[in-house]
Biopython code that builds the backbone (N, CA, C, O; Angstrom):
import numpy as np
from Bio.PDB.StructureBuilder import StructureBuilder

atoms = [
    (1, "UNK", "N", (-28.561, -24.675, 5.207)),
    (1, "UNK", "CA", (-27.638, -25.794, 5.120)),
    (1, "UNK", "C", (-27.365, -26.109, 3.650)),
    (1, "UNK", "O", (-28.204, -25.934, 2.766)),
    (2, "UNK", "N", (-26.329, -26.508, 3.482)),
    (2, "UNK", "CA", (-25.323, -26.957, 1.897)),
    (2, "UNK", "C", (-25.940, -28.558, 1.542)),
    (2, "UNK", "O", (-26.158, -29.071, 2.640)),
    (3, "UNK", "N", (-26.185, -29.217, 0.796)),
    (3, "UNK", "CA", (-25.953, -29.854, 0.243)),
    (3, "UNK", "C", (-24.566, -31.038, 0.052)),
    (3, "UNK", "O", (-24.435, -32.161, -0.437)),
    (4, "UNK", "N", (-23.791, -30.160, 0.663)),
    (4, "UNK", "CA", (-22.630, -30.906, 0.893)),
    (4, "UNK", "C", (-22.300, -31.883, 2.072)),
    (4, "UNK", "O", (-22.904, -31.478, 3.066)),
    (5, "UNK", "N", (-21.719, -32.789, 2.294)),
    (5, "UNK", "CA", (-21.469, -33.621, 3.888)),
    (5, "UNK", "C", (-20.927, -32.555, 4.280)),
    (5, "UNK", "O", (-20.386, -31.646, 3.650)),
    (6, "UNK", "N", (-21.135, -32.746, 5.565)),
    (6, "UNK", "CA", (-20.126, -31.825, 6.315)),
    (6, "UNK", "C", (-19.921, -32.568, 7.432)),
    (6, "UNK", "O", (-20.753, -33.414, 7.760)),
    (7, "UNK", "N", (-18.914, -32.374, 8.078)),
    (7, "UNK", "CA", (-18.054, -33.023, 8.801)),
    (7, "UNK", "C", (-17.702, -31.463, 10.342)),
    (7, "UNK", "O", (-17.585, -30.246, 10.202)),
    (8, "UNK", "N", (-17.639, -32.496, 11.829)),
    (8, "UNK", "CA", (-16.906, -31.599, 12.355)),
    (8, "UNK", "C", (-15.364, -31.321, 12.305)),
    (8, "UNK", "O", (-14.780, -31.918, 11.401)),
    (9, "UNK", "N", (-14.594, -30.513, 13.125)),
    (9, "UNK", "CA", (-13.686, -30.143, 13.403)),
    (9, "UNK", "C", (-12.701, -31.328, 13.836)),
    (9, "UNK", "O", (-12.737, -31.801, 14.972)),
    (10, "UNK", "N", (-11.638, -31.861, 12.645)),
    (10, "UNK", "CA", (-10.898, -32.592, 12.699)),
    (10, "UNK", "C", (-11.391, -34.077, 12.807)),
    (10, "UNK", "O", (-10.940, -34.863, 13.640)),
    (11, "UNK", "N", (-12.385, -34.396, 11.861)),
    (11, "UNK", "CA", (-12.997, -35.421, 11.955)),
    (11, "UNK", "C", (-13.370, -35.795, 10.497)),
    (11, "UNK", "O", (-14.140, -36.755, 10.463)),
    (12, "UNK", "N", (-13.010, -35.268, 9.213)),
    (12, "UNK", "CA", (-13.190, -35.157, 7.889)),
    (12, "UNK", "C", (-12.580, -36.645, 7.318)),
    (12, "UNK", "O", (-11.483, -36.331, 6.854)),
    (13, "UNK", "N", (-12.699, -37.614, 7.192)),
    (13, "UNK", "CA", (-12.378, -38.754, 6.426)),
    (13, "UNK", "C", (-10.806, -38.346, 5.837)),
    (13, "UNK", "O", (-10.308, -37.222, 5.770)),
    (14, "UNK", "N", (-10.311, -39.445, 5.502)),
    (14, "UNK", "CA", (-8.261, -39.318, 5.118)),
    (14, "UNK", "C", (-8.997, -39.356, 3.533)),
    (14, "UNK", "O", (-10.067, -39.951, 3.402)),
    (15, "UNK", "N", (-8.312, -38.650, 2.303)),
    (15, "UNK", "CA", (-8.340, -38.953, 1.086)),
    (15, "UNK", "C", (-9.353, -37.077, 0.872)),
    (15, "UNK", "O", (-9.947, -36.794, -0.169)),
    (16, "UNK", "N", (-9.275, -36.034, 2.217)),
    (16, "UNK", "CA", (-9.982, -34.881, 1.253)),
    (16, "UNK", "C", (-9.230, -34.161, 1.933)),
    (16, "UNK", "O", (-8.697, -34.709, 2.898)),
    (17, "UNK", "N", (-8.937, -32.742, 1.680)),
    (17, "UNK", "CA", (-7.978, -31.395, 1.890)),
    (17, "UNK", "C", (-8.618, -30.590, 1.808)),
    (17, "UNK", "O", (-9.685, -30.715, 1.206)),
    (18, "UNK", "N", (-8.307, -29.620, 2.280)),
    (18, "UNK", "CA", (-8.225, -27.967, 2.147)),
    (18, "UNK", "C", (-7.201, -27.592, 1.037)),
    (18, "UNK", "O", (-6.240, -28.239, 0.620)),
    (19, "UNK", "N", (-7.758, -26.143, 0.606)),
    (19, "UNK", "CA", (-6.811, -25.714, -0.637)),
    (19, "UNK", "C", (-5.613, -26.069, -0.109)),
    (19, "UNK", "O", (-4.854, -26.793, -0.754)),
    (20, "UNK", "N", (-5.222, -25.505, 1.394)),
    (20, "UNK", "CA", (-3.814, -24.953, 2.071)),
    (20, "UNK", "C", (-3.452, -26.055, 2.447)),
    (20, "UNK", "O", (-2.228, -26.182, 2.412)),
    (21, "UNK", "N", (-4.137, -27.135, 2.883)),
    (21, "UNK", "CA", (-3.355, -28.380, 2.553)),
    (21, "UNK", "C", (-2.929, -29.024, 1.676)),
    (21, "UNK", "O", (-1.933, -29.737, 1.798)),
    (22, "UNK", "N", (-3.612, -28.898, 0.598)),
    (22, "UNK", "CA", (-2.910, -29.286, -0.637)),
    (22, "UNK", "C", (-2.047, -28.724, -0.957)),
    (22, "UNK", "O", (-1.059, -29.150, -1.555)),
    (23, "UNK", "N", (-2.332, -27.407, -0.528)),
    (23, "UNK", "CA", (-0.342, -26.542, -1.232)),
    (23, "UNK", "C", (0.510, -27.323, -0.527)),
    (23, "UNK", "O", (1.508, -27.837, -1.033)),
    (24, "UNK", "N", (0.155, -27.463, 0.724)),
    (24, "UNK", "CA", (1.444, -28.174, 1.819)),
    (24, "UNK", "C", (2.020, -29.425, 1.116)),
    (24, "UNK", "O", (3.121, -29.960, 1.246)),
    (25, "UNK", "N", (0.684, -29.824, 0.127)),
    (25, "UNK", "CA", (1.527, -31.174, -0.503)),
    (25, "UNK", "C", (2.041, -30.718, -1.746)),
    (25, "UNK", "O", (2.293, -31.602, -2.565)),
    (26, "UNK", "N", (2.221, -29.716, -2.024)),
    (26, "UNK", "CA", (2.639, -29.822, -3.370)),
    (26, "UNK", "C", (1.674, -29.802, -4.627)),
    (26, "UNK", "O", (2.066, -29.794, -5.794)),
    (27, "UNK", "N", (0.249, -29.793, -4.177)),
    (27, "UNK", "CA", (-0.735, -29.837, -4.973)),
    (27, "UNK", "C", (-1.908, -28.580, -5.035)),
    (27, "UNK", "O", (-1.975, -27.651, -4.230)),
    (28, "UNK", "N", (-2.633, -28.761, -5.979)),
    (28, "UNK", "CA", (-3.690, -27.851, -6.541)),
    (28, "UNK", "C", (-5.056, -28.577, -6.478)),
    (28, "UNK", "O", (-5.123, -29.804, -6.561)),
    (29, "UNK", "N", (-6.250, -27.706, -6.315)),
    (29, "UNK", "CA", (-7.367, -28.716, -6.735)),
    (29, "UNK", "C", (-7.211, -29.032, -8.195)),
    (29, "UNK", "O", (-7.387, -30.213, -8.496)),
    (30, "UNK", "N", (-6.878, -28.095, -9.260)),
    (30, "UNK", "CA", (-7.504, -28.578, -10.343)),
    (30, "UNK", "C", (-8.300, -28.571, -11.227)),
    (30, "UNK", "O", (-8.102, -29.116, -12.313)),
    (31, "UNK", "N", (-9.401, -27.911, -10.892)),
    (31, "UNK", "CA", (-10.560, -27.402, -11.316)),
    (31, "UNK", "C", (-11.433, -28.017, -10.842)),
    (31, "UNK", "O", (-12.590, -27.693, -11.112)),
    (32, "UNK", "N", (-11.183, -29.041, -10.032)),
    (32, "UNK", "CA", (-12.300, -29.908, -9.055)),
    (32, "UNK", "C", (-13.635, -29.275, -8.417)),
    (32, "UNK", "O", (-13.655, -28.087, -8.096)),
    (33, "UNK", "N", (-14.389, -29.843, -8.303)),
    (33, "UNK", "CA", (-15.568, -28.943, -7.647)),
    (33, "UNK", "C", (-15.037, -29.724, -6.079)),
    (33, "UNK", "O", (-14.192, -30.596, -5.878)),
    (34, "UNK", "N", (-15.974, -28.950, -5.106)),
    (34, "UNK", "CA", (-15.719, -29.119, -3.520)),
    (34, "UNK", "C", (-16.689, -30.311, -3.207)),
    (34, "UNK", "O", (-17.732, -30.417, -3.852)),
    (35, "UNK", "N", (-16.362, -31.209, -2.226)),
    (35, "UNK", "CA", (-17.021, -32.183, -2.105)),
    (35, "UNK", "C", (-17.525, -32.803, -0.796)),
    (35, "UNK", "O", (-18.069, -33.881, -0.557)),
    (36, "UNK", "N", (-17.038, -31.408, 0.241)),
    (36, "UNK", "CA", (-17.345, -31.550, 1.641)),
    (36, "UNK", "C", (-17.112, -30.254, 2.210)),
    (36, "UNK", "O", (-16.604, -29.275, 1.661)),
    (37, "UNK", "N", (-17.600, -30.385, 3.521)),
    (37, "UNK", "CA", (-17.042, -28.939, 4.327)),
    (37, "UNK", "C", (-17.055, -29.843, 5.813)),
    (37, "UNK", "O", (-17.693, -30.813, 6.224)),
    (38, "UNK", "N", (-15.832, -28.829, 6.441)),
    (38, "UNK", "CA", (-15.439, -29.020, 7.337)),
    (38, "UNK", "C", (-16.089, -28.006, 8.495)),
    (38, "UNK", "O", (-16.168, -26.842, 8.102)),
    (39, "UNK", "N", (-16.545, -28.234, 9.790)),
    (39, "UNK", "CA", (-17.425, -26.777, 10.377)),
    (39, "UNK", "C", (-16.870, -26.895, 11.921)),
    (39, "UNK", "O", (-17.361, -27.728, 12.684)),
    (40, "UNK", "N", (-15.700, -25.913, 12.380)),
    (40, "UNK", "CA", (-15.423, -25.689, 13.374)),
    (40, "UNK", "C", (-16.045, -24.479, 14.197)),
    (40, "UNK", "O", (-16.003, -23.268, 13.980)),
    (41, "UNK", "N", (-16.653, -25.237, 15.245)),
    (41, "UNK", "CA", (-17.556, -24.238, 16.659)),
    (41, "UNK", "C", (-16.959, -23.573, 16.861)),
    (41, "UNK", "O", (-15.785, -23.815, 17.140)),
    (42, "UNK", "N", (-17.662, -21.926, 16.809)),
    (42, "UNK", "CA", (-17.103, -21.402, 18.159)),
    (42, "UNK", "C", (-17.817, -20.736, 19.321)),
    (42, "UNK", "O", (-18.938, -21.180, 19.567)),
    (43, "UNK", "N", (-17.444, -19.932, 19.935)),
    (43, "UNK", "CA", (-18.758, -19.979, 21.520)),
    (43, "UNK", "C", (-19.786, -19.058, 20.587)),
    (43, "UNK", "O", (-20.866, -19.418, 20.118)),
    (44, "UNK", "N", (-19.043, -17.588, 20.436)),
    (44, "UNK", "CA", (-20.152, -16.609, 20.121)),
    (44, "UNK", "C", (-20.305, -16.310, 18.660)),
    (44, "UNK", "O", (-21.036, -15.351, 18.411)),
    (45, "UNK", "N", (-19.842, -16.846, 17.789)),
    (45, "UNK", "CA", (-19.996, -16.822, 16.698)),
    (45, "UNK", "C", (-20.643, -17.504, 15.353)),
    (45, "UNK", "O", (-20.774, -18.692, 15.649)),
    (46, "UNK", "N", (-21.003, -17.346, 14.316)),
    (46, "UNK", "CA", (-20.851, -18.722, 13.530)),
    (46, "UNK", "C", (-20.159, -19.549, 13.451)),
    (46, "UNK", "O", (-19.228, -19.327, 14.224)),
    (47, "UNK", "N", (-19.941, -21.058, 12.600)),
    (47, "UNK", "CA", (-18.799, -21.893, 13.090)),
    (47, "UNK", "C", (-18.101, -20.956, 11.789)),
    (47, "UNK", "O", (-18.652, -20.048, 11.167)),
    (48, "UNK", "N", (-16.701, -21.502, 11.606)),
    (48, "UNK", "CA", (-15.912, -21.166, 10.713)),
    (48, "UNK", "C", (-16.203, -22.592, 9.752)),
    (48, "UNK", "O", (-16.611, -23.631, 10.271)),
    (49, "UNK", "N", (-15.967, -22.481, 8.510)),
    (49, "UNK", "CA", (-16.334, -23.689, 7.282)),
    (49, "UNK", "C", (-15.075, -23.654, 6.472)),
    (49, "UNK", "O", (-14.838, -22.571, 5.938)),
    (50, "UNK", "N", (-14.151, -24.709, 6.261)),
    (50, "UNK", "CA", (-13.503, -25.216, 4.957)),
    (50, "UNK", "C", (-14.243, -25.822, 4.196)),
    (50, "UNK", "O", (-15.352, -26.273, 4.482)),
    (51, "UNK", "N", (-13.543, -25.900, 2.887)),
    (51, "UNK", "CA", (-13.705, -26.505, 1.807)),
    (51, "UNK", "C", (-13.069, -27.399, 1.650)),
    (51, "UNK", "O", (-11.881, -27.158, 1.863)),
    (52, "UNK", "N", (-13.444, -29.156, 1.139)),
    (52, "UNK", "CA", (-12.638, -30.310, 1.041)),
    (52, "UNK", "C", (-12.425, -30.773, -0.441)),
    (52, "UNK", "O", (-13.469, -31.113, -0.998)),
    (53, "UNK", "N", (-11.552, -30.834, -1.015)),
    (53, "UNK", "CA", (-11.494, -31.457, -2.082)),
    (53, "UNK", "C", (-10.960, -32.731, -1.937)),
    (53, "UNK", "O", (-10.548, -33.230, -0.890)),
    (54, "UNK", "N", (-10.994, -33.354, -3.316)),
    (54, "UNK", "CA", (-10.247, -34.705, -2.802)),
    (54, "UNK", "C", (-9.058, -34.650, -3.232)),
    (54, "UNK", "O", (-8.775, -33.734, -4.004)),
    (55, "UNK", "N", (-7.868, -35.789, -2.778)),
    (55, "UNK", "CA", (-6.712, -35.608, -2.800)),
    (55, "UNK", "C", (-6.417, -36.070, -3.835)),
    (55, "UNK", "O", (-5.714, -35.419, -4.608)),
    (56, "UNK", "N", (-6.905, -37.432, -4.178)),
    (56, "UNK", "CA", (-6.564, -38.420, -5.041)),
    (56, "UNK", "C", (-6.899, -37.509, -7.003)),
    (56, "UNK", "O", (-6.425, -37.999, -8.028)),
    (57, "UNK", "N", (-7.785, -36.194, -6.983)),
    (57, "UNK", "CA", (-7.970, -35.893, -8.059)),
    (57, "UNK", "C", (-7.239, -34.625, -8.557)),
    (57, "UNK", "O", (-7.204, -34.114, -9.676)),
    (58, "UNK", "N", (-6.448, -34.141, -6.936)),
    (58, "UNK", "CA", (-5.649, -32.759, -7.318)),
    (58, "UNK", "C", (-4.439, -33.114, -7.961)),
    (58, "UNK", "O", (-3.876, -34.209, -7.964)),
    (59, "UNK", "N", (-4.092, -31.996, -8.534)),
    (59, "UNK", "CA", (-2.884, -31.938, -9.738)),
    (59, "UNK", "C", (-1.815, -31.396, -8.855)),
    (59, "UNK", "O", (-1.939, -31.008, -7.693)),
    (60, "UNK", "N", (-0.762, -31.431, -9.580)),
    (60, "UNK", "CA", (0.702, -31.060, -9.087)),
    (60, "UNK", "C", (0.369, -29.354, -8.941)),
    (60, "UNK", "O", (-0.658, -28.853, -9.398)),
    (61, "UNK", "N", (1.373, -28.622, -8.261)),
    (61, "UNK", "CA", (1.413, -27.205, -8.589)),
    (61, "UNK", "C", (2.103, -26.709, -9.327)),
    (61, "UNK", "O", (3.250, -27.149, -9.413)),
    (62, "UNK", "N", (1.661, -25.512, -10.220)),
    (62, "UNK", "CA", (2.317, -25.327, -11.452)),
    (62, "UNK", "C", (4.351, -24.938, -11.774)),
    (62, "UNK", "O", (4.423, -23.944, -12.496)),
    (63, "UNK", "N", (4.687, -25.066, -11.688)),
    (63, "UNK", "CA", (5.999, -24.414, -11.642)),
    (63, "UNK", "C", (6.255, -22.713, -11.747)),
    (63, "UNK", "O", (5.584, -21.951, -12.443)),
    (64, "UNK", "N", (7.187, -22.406, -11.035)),
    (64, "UNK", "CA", (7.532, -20.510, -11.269)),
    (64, "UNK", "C", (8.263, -20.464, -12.667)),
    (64, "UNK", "O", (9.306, -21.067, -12.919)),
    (65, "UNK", "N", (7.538, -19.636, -13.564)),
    (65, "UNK", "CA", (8.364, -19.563, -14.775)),
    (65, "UNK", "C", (8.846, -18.150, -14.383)),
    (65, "UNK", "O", (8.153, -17.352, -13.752)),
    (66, "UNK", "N", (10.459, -17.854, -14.941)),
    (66, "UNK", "CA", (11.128, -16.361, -14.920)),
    (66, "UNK", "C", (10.259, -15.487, -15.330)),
    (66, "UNK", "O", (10.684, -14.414, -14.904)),
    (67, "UNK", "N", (9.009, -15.250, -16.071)),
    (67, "UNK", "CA", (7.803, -14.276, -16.314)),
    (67, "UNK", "C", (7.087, -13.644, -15.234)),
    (67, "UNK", "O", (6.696, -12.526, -14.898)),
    (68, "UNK", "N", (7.080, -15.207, -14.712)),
    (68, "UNK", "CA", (5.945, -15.061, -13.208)),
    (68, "UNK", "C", (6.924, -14.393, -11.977)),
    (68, "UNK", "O", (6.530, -13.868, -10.935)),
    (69, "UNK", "N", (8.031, -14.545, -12.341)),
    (69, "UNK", "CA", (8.963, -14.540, -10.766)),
    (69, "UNK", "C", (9.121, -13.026, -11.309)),
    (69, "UNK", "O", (9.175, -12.191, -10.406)),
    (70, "UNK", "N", (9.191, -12.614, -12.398)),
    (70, "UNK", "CA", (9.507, -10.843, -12.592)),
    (70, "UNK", "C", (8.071, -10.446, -12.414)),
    (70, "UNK", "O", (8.031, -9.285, -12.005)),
    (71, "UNK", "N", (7.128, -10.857, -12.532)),
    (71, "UNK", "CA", (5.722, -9.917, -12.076)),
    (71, "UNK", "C", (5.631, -10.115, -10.695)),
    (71, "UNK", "O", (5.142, -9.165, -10.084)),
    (72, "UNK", "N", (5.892, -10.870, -10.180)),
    (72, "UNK", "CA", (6.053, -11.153, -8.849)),
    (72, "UNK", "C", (6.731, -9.844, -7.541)),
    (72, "UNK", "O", (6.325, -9.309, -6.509)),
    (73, "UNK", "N", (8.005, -9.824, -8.442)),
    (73, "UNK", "CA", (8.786, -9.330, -7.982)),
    (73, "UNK", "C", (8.542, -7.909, -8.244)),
    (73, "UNK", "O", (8.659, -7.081, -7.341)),
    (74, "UNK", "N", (8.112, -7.498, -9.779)),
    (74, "UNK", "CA", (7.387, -5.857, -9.668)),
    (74, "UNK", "C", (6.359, -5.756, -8.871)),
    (74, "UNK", "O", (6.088, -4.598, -8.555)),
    (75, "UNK", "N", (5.623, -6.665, -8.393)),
    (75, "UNK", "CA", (3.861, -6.224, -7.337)),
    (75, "UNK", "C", (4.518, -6.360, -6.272)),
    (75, "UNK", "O", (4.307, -5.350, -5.601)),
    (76, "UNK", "N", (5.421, -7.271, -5.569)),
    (76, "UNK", "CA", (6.031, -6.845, -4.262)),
    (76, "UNK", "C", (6.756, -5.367, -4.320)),
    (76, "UNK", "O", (6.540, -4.702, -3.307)),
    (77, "UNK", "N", (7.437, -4.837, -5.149)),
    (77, "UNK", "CA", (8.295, -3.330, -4.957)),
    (77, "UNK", "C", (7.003, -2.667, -5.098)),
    (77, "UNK", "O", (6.681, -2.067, -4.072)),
    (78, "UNK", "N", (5.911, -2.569, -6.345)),
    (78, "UNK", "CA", (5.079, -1.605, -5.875)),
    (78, "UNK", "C", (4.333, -1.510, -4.607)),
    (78, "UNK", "O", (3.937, -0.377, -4.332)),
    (79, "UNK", "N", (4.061, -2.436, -3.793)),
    (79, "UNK", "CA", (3.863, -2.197, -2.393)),
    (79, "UNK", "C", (4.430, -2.332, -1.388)),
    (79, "UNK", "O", (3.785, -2.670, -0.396)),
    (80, "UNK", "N", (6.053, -2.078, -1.293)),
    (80, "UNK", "CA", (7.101, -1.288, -0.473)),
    (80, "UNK", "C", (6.999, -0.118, -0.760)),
    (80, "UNK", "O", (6.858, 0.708, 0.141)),
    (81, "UNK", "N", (7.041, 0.239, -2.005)),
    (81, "UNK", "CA", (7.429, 2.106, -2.901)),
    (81, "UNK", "C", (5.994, 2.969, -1.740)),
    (81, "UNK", "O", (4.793, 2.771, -1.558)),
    (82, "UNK", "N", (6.784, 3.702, -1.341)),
    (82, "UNK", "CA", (6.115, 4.713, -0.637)),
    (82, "UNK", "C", (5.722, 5.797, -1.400)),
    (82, "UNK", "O", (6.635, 6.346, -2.017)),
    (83, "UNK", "N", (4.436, 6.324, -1.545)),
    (83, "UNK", "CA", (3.963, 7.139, -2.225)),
    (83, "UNK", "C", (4.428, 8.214, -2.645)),
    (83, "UNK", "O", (4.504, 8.656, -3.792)),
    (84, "UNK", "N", (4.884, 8.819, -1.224)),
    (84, "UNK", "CA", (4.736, 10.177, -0.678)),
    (84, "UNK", "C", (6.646, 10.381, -0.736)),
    (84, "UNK", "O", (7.084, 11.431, -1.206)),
    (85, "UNK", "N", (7.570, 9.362, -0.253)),
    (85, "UNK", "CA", (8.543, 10.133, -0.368)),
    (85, "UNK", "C", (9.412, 9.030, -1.841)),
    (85, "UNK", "O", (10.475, 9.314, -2.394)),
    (86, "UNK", "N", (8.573, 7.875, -2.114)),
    (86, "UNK", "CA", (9.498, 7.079, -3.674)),
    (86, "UNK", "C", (10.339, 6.571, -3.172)),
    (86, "UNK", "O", (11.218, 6.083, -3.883)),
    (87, "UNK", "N", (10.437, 6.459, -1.585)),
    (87, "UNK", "CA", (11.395, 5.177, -1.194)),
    (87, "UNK", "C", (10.901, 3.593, -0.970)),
    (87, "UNK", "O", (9.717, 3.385, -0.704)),
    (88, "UNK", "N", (11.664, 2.698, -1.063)),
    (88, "UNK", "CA", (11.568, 1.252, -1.448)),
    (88, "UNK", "C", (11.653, 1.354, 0.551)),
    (88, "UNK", "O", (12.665, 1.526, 1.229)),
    (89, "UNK", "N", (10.081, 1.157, 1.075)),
    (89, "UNK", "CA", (10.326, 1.151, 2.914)),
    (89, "UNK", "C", (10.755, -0.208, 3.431)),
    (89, "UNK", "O", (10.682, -0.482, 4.629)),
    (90, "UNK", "N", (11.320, -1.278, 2.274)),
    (90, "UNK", "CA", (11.829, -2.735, 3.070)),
    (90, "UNK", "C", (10.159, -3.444, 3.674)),
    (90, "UNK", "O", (10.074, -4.642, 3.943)),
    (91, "UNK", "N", (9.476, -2.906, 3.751)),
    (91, "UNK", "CA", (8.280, -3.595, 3.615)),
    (91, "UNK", "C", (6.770, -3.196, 3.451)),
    (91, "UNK", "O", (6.530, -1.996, 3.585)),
    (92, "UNK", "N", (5.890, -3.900, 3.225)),
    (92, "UNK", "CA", (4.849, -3.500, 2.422)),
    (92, "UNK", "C", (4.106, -2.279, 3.193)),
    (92, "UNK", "O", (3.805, -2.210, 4.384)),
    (93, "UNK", "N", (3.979, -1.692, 2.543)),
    (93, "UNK", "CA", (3.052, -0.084, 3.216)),
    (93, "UNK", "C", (1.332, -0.105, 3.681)),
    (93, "UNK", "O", (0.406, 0.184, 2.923)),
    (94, "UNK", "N", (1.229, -0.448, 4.859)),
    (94, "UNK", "CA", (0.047, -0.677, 5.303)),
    (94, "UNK", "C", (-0.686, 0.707, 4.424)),
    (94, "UNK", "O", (-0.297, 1.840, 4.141)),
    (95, "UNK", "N", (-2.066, -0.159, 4.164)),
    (95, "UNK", "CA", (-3.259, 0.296, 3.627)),
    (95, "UNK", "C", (-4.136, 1.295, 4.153)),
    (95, "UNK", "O", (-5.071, 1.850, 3.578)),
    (96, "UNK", "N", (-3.705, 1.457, 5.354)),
    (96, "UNK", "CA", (-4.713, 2.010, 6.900)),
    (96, "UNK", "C", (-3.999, 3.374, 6.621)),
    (96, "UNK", "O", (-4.650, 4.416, 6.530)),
    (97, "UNK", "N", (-2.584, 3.330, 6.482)),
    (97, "UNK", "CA", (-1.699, 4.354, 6.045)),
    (97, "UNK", "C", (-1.919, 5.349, 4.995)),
    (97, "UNK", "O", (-2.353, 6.501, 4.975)),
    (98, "UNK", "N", (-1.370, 4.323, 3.927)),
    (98, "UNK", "CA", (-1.445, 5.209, 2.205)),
    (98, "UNK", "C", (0.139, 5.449, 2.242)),
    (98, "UNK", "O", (0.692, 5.634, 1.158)),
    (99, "UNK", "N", (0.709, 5.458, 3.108)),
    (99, "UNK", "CA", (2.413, 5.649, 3.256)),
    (99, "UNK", "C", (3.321, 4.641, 3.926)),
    (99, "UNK", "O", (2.923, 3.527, 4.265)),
    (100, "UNK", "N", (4.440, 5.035, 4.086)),
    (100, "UNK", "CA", (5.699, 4.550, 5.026)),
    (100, "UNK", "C", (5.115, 5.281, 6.317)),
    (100, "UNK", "O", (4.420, 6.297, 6.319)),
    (101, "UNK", "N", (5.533, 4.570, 7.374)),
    (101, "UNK", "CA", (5.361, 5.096, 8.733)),
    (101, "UNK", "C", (6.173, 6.097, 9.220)),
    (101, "UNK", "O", (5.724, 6.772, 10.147)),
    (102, "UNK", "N", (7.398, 6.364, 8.745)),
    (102, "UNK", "CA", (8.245, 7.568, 8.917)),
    (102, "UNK", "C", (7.183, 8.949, 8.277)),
    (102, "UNK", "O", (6.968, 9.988, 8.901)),
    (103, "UNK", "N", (6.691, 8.645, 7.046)),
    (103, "UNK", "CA", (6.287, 9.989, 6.407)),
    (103, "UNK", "C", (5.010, 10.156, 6.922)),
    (103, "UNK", "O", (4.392, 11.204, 6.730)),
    (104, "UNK", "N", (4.370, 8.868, 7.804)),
    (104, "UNK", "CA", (2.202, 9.102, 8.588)),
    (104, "UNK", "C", (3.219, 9.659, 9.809)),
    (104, "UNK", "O", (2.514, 10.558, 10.268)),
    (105, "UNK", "N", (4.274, 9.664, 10.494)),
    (105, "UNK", "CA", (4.714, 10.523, 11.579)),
    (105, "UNK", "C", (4.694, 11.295, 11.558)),
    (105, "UNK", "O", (4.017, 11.971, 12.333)),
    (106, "UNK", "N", (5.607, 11.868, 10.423)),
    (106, "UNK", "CA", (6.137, 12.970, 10.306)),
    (106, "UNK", "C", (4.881, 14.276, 10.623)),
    (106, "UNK", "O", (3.807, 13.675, 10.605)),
    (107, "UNK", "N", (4.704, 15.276, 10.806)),
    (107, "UNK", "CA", (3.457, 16.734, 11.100)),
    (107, "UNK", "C", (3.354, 17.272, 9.335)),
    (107, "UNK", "O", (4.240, 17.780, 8.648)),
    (108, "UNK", "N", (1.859, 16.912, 8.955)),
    (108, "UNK", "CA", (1.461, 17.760, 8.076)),
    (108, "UNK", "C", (1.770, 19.270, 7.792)),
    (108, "UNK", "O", (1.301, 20.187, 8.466)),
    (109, "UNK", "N", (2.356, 19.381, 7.048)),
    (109, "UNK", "CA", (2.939, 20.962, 6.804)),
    (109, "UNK", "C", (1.370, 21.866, 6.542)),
    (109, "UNK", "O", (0.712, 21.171, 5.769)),
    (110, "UNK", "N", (0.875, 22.665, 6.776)),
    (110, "UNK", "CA", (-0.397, 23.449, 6.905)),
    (110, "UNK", "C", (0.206, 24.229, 5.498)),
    (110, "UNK", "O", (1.397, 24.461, 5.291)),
    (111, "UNK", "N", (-0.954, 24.576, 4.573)),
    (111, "UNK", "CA", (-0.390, 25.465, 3.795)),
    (111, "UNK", "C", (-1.314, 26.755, 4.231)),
    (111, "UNK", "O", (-2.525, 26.584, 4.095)),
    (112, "UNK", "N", (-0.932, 27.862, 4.673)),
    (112, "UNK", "CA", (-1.596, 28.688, 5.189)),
    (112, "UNK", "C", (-1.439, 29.928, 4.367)),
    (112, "UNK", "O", (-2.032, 30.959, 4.685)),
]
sb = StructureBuilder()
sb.init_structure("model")
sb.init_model(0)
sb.init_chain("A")
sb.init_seg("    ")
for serial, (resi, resn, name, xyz) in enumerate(atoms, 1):
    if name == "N":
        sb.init_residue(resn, " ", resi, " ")
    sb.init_atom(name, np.array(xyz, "f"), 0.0, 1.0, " ", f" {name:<3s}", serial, name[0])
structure = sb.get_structure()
């Protein structure tokens, strides 16, 4: 056990968040340390645990500067770009793959 309160499932006091709720507001922790956890049951498993920060100490989220939106935009094309044939596949190239799904279809040519 943590050190931290913890709270069940939808029962966490008004004034603490999750990271992903705070994005929803528009906000960041901050550099805040965590100040609760949240612990939802399940039958056969461990529970699942959030992290709570508080609301009242998170910061705004940072703005997209044109720097960030062009690195952005090169790490999304490098994972469309298909390895194997250098086409842009319209979406990201599963990992399980290593390719576009046209070229994991396609029959290995045997070099014999």
């Amino acid at each position: 056990m943590s050190a931290l309160p913890s709270y069940r499932w939808r029962l966490a006091p008004d004034g603490l968040a999750t990271r992903r709720q705070l994005r929803a507001m528009g906000l960041r922790p901050g550099g805040q340390d965590v100040v609760a956890e949240v612990h939802r049951p399940r039958r056969r498993k461990d529970p699942l645990v959030a992290y709570l920060c508080r609301v009242d100490r998170a910061k705004p989220v940072r703005p997209m500067t044109p720097a960030r939106t062009a690195a952005l935009a090169a790490a999304m094309l490098a994972r469309r770009t298909c390895p194997t044939c250098r086409t842009d596949a319209g979406y990201c190239i599963p990992r399980s793959l290593g390719m576009c799904v046209p070229c994991a279809d396609r029959p290995a040519l045997s070099s014999c």
